[in-house]
C-alpha positions as CSV (number, residue, x, y, z in Angstrom):
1,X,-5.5,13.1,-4.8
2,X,-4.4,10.0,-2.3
3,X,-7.1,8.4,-0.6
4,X,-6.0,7.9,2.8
5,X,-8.1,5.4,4.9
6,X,-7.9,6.9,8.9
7,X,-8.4,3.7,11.5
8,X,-10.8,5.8,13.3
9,X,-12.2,8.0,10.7
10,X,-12.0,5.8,8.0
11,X,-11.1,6.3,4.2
12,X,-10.4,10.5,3.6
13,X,-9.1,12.4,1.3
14,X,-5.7,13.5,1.3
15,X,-6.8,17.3,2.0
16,X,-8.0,16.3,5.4
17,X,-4.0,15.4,6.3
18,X,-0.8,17.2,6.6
19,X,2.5,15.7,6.2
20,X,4.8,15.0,9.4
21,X,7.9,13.3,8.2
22,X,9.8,10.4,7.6
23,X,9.1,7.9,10.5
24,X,11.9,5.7,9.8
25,X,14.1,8.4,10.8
26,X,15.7,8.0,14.8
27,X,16.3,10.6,17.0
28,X,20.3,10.4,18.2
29,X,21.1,10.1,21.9
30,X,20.5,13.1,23.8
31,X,24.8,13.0,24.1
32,X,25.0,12.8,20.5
33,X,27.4,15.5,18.7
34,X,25.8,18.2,17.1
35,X,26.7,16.8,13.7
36,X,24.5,13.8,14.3
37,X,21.6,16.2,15.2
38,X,22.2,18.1,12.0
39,X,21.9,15.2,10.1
40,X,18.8,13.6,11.6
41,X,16.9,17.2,11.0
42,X,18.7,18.1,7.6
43,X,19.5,14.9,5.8
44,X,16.8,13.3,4.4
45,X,16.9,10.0,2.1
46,X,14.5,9.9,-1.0
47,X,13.7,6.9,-1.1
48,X,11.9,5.1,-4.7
49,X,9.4,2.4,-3.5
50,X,7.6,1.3,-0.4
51,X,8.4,4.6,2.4
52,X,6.6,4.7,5.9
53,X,6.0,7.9,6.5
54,X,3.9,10.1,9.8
55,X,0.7,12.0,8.7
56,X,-1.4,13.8,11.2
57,X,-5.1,14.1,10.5
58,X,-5.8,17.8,11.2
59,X,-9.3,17.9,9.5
60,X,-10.3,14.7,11.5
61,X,-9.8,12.8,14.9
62,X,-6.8,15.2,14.7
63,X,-4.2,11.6,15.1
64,X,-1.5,11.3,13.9
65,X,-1.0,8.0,12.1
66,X,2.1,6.1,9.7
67,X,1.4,5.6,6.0
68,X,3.3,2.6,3.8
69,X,3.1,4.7,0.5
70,X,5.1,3.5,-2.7
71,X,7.0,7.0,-3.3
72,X,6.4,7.0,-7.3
73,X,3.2,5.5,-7.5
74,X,1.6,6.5,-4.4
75,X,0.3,3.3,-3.7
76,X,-1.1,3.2,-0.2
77,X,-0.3,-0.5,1.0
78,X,-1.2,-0.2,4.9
79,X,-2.2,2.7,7.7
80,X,-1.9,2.6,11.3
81,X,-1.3,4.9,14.2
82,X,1.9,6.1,15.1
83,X,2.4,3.7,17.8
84,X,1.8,0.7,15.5
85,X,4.9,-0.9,13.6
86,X,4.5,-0.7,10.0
87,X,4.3,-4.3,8.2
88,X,7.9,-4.4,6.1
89,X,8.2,-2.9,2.4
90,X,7.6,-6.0,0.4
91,X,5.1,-4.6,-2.4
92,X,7.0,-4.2,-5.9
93,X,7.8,-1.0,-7.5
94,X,6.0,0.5,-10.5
């Protein structure tokens, strides 16, 4: 089970969290063609190593916060909330 450490709430386990996405995904222009929206809803990368990612603390302050979380390790390197830029993806692999 992850260990997820909430800035408000503190360190939780992963129960108390749902899983929101990829938030190094970007929405396209509102004029974007509908191939581009396809794409951004569909199309998903699966990435192997450090991934930012959205999780929203239901069972909690109810926040929604990003995760750095090495994909096949699950290795949390850094939590903040949504708003915050994530630190870059410079822990190694497993």
């Amino acid at each position: 089970m992850l260990r997820i450490r909430c800035p408000h709430c503190g360190l939780r386990d992963e129960a108390e969290f749902r899983y929101r996405g990829d938030a190094t995904a970007s929405r396209p222009a509102d004029d974007a063609s509908a191939e581009a929206f396809r794409a951004y809803v569909y199309e998903r990368a699966n990435p192997c190593g450090m991934h930012v990612e959205y999780w929203h603390h239901v069972h909690g302050c109810r926040r929604v916060l990003k995760v750095q979380r090495h994909t096949a390790t699950h290795v949390i390197a850094w939590t903040g909330w949504a708003s915050d830029p994530a630190p870059r993806a410079e822990t190694p692999g497993p």
